[in-house]
N, C-alpha and C positions, 0 to 999 in steps of 0.2 A: 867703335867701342867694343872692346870684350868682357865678355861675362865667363868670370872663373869660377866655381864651382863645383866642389864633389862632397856630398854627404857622409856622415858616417851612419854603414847602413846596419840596420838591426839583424840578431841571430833569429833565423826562422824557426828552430825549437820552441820559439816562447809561444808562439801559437798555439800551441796542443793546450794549453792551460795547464801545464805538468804544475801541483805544488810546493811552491818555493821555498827550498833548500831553508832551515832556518840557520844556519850557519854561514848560507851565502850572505843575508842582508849586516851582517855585523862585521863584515869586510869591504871597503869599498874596493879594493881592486876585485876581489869578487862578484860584487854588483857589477860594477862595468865592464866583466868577462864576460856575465850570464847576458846583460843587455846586447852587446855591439858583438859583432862580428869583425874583427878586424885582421883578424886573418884575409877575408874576401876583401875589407880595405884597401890591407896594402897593394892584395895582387891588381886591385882594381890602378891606385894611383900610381902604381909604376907601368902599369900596362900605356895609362892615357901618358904620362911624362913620355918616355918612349915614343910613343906614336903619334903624338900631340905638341907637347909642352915644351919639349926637348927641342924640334926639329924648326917646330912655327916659329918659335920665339928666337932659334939662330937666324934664319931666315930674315926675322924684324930688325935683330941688329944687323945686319949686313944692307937691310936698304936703308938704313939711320944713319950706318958710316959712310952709304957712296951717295947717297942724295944729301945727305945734312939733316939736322935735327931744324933747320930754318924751314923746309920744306915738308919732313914727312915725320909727324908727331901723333901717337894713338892716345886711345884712351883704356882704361882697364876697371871691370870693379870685379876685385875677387875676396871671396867669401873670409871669416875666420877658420872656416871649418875646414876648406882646401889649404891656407896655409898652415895650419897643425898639421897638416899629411904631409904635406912638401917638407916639411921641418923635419918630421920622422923617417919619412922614407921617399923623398925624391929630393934629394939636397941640389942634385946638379941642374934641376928646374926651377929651385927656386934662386938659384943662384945666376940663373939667365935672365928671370924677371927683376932681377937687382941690377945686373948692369946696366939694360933698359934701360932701367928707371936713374941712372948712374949717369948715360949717356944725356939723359936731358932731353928723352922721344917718347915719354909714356906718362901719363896722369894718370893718379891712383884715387878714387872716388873710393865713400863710404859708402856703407849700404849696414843695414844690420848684422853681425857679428858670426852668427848661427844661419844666417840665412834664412830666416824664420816668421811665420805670422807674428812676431811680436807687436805690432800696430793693434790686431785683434785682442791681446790680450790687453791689453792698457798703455797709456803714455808711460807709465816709468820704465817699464819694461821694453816698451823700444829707444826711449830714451837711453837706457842705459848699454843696451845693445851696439846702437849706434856708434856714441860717444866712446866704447870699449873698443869698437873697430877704428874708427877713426885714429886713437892713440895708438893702434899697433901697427896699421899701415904705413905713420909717422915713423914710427922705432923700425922696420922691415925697409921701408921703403926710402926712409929720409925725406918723406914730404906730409904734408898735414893737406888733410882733401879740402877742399874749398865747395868741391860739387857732390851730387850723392844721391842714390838711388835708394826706391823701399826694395825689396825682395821683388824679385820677377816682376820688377818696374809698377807694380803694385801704386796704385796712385789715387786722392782724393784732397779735394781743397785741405782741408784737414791736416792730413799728410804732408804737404805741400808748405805749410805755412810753418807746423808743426820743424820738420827738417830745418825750415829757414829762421829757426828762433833758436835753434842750436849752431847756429852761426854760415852753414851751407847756402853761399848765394843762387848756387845752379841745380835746378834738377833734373834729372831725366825719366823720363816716360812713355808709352807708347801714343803713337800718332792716331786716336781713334778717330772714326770716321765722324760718331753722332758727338764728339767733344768739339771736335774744329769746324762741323757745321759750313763745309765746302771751301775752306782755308786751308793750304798748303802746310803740309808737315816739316816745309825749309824757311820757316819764317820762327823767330824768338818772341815768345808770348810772356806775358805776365802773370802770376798764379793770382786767382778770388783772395782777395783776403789778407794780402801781403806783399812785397816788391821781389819775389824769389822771380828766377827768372828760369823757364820750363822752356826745354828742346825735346821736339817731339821723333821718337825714332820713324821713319819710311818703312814701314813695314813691310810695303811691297815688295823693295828691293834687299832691303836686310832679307826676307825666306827667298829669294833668288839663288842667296847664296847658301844661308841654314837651311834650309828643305831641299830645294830643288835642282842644285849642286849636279849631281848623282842621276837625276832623274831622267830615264832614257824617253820617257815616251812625253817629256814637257817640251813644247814646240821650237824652245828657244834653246835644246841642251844641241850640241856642248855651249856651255857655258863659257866663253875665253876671256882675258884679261881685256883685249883690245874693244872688245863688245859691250864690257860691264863701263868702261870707261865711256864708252861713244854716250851710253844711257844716261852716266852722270854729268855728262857735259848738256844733255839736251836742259835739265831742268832748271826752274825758275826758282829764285830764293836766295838768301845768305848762306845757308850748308846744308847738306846733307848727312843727317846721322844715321850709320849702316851698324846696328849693332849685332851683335850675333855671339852664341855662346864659342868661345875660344875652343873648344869640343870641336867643333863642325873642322878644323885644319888637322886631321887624322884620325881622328876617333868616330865620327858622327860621315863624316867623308873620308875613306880610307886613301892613304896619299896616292894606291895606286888609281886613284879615280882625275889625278892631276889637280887636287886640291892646294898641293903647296906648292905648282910651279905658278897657279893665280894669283897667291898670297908673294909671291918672289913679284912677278910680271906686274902687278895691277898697280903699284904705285908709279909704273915708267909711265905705263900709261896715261896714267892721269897727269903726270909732269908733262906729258907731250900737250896734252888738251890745254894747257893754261890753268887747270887748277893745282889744286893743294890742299895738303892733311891740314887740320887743325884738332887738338883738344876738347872735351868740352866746353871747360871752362873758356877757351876763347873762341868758342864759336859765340856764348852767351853771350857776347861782348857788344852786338848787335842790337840796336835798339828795338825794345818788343812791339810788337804792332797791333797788340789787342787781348782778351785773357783768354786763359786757358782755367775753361769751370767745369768741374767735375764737385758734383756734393757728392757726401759722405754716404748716402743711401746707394750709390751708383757706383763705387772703387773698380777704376780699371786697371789691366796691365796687360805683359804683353802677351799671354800665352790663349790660345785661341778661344774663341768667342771672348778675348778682349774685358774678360769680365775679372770674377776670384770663383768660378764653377770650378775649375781644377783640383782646391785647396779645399771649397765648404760650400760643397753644390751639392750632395748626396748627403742622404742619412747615417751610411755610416763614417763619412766626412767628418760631419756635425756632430756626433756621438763623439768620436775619438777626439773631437779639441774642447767639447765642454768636457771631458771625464780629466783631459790635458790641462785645464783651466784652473778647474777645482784644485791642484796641488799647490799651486801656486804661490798664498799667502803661508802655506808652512816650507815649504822649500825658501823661500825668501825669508824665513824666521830664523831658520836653521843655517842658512848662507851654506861655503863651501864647497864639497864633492854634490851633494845630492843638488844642490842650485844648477850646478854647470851639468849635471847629468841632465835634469828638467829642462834645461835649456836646449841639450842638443835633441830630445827629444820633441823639439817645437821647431826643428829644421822645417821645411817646405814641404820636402821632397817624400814624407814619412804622408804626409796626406794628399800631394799628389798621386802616391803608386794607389790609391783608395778612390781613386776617380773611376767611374763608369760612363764611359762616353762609346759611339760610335763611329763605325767606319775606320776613316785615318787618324782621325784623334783619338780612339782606340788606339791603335797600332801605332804612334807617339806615344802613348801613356806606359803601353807594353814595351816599347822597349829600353827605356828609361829606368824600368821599375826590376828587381831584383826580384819578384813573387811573380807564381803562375797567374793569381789575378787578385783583382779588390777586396775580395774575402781573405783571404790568405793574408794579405797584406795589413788587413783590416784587424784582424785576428793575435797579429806577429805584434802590431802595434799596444793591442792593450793586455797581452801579455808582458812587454817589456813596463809598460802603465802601473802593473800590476809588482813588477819585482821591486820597482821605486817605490810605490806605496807602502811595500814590507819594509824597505830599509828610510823610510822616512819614520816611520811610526817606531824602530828600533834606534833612529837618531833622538825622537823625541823622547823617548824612554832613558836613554841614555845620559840628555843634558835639557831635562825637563827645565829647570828655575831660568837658565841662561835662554831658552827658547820662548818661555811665556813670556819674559822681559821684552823679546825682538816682537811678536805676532800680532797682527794686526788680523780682526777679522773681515772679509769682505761687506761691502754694502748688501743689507737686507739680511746679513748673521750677527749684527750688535745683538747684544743683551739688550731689551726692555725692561726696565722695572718699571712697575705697576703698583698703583694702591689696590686693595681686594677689592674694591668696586669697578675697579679698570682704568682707572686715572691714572694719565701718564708721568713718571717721574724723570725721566733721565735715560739715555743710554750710551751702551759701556762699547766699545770694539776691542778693548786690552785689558789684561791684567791689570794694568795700572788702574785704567778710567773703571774696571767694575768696582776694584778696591774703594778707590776713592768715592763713588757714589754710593758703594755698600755700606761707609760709615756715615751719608747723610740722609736716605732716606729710613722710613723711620720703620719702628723692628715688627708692626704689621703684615708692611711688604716683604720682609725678609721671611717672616713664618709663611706668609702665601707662597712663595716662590718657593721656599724650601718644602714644603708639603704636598706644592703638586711635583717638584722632580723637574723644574725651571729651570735651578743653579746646574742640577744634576747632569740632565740635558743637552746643555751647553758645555760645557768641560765636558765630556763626554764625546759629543757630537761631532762641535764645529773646533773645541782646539786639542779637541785628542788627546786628552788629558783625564785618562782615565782612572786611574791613580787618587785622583783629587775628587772625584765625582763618587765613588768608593767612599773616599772619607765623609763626604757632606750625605750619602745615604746612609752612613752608621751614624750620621751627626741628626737627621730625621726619625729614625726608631727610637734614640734616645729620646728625644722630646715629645714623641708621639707617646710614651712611656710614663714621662711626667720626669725626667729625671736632667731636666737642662732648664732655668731660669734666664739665662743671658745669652739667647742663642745666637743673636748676633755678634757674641764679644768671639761664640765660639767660633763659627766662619770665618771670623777675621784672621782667628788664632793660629786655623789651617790653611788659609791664603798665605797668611804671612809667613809659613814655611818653606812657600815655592818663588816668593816674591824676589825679585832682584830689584 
């Protein structure tokens, strides 16, 4: 199985904290000049097509047409965010991933859309992730995925069941050590909690070829096709899943290292041994022999130490996807440009370069990463944080009544209302629900609320709706004044302006 993937990486000017152009946020093609860099983009994805994408994937149809599609069939999950590059600017790569996929030797797995924590930030949000990729791999590919991965195989019962309730019978994930508890990574398990059916990748032998490929001083290099096969012939089990990012065939291993005379050679090989390619989806086919339990406090995947340290292991990790988090319910009010902007900013890859690790996982993180190091990158990140915030708050300003109508506010930013003693009345998360409970509780709590700067507060704060918070404080000096008898009719009066 390969893992396709390229980010779209951010402009490193945002890091300085220069202040944002106020004519940039009122332009979205503006906004997403100041964000991305896609100049560095493109040179990036024609560099990997080219060295990579281009040459492997002739390679794959050439042992598809002389072995047969009955014998040597892959698997693939690649990103949304790589196929918007290929669409732009590597047409002739993705057009060799389509005849593949045309020949009848490649299954196209989902995975989330952006490539992204969306699992972290809530179920609907990978739900919809998901679901979005799924439909375009369908429309790209001419197949609808059956099987499907989280982000960097990223995995937890949760997850697991989650996936299988959007209709994906197979998932993939990493083979850890302390999940399979001395059980063979070539055997089909059963996920906690559901009938999905989990294939665990060999991690061993998958960084055989991702890592240590190249490696002159690993005791087993060179590396050859006839060696990699004797290994998979030795083992015990219904399959072997070798996955590895589709990078590692030029890019990650430069072809003059004989990376793609492997990828030509290794399938004869293995025709010689008595085995054979299979899918994921039908390796799953296998009846599972016991579960695969991972709780939600423990989320593995496959990048080292097996954990999510990579993504929200450091502070400033954790900084940058709560400050990421917070946009959330208003970019989803708003829909549109600034939603998909917020989205690509929740790629993976934007808080991996923000890991601080040691040694060689160091020196993976660096050379992955586009910044000199975690600060930089840390830095780059909530500058671009920051030019969305401008032009989310110039969206809201813009198409205020249309935006209240969609906003929901997060759990623990409802509005409470209160009797003045402290009795609980009701609480509001919308426009809609304040309104409606603002004409049933009674006009005590409305003077309380509006006197201490409650309503104020809220419109102001959490739906950024400043505008309206303005009015309801010139609506408090009046009555503080003596000069409003119905001041509930009058609240309603100025809600009901913004109301849709």
């Amino acid at each position: 199985m390969f893992e396709v993937h390229q980010p779209r990486r951010l402009r490193k000017g945002l890091g300085r904290f220069i202040p944002v152009d106020p004519w940039t946020v009122k332009s979205p093609a503006r906004v997403e000049e100041a964000i991305f860099d896609d100049g560095l983009n493109k040179l990036v994805i024609e560099r990997v097509a080219r060295k990579c994408y281009v040459p492997a994937t002739k390679i794959l149809i050439e042992v598809a047409r002389e072995l047969g599609t009955d014998f040597f069939k892959i698997s693939f999950s690649v990103s949304g965010t790589v196929l918007e590059q290929l669409g732009a600017w590597a047409g002739d790569a993705l057009a060799l991933f389509q005849e593949l996929a045309s020949l009848g030797a490649a299954e196209f797995l989902a995975q989330t859309y952006y490539h992204s924590l969306a699992w972290f930030v809530d179920w609907e949000e990978f739900r919809e992730q998901v679901l979005t990729h799924a439909k375009v791999v369908e429309e790209v590919f001419g197949q609808r995925p059956s099987a499907a991965e989280n982000t960097e195989m990223m995995y937890n019962n949760d997850i697991g069941c989650g996936l299988y309730s959007l209709g994906f019978r197979t998932i993939v994930t990493e083979g850890v050590d302390w999940v399979l508890r001395g059980r063979p990574p070539t055997l089909v398990y059963r996920a906690w909690g559901c009938d999905a059916r989990i294939l665990t990748r060999h991690y061993r032998l998958s960084d055989d070829v991702g890592y240590r490929f190249s490696d002159r001083s690993w005791d087993q290099w060179p590396l050859t096709a006839d060696k990699y096969a004797d290994w998979l012939s030795m083992l015990q089990g219904d399959y072997v899943l070798i996955a590895v990012d589709y990078e590692t065939f030029g890019e990650h291993h430069w072809p003059e290292s004989g990376i793609h005379e492997f990828l030509r050679w290794l399938p004869r090989e293995v025709m010689k041994r008595g085995l054979r390619f299979a899918t994921v989806s039908e390796s799953a086919e296998h009846d599972p022999v016991g579960v695969f339990d991972v709780p939600p406090w423990a989320t593995i995947s496959w990048a080292e130490g097996r954990d999510t340290s990579s993504w929200l292991g450091n502070d400033l990790q954790k900084t940058s996807f709560a400050l990421y988090k917070e946009l959330a319910p208003y970019v989803r009010a708003l829909g549109g440009n600034v939603l998909r902007l917020w989205r690509e900013l929740g790629t993976s890859d934007h808080l991996y370069y923000q890991a601080t690790k040691e040694g060689l996982t160091w020196a993976v993180h660096q050379y992955f990463s586009p910044f000199k190091d975690p600060v930089e990158s840390f830095a780059t990140y909530l500058g671009a944080l920051q030019v969305l915030a401008r032009a989310v708050e110039h969206e809201i300003e813009e198409r205020l009544g249309n935006y209240l109508a969609s906003f929901k506010a997060p759990p623990g930013k409802e509005f409470v209302f209160r009797r003045p003693d402290g009795g609980f009345l009701g609480a509001a998360s919308s426009m809609k629900g304040f309104i409606k409970l603002l004409k049933e509780v009674p006009e005590e709590s409305v003077i309380y609320h509006l006197g201490r700067g409650d309503f104020q507060a809220w419109f102001r704060i959490v739906l950024k709706a400043g505008v309206i918070a303005d009015e309801l404080d010139a609506v408090r000096a009046e009555f503080v004044s003596g000069g409003i008898e119905d001041i509930k009719g009058r609240v309603l009066k100025i809600l009901s302006r913004y109301a849709r």
